[in-house]
N, C-alpha and C positions, 0 to 999 in steps of 0.2 A: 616463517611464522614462529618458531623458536624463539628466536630474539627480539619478536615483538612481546611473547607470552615471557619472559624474562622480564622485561622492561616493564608489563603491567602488573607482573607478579611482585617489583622490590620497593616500587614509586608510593611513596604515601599518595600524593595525588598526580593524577597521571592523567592530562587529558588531551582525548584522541579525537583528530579532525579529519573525519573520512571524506575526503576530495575526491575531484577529477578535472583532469586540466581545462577541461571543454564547458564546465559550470561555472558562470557569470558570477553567483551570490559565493562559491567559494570562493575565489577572487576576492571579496570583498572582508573576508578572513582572515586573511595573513597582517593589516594593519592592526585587526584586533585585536589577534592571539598574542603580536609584539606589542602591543599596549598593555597585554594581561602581561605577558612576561616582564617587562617592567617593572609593572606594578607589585608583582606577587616574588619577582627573582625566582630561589633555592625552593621556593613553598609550593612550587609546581615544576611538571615538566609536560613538553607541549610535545605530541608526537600527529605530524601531517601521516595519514594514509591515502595514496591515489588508488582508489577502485577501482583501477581498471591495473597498472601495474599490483597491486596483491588480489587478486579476485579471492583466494583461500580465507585470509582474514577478512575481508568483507561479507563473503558467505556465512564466517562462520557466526557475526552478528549480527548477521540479518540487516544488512544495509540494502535499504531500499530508494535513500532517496539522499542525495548531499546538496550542503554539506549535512551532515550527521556529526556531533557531538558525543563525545560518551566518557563520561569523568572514572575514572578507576580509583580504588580503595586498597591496595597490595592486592590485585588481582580482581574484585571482585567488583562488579557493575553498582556505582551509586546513586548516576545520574544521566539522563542518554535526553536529546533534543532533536531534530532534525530542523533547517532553516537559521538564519541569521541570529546568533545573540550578539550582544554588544559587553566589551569589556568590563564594564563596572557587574554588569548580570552575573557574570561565567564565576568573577572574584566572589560576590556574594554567593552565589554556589557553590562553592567551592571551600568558602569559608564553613558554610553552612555543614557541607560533608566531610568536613576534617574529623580524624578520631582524636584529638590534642584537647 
């Protein structure tokens, strides 16, 4: 958890895809997220969590349901979804919780 809490503490935007390998509509997430990375490159960084391998960082967000979304700001929660977004959404989110 360390070096998750590093990783969301130094990212302007930072956003976290809380999976599980056994969830259909996660699956359907990985074409996205590499459509946002793309599109957005260096102006984001995409970090996959499986639920069930970190239970600690899942608990500590209260994941209850995936996939679950949740945009970070140098640590701080800006944006949180649970269910399927589509790339063009997550960019305009994202753009939207930029501090630039």
């Amino acid at each position: 958890m360390a070096a998750f809490n590093d990783i969301i503490k130094t990212g302007e935007n930072v956003l976290v895809d809380f999976s599980a390998e056994w969830c259909g509509p996660c699956k359907m997430m990985k074409p996205i997220l590499e459509e946002l990375k793309s599109k957005m490159g260096e102006k984001v960084t995409i970090l996959k969590v499986d639920i069930d391998k970190n239970p600690k960082v899942a608990a500590a967000y209260r994941i209850q349901s995936v996939p679950t979304l949740i945009l970070f700001q140098k640590g701080a929660v800006t944006w949180r979804k649970s269910g399927v977004v589509q790339a063009r959404d997550l960019q305009s989110i994202i753009q939207q919780n930029s501090k630039k």
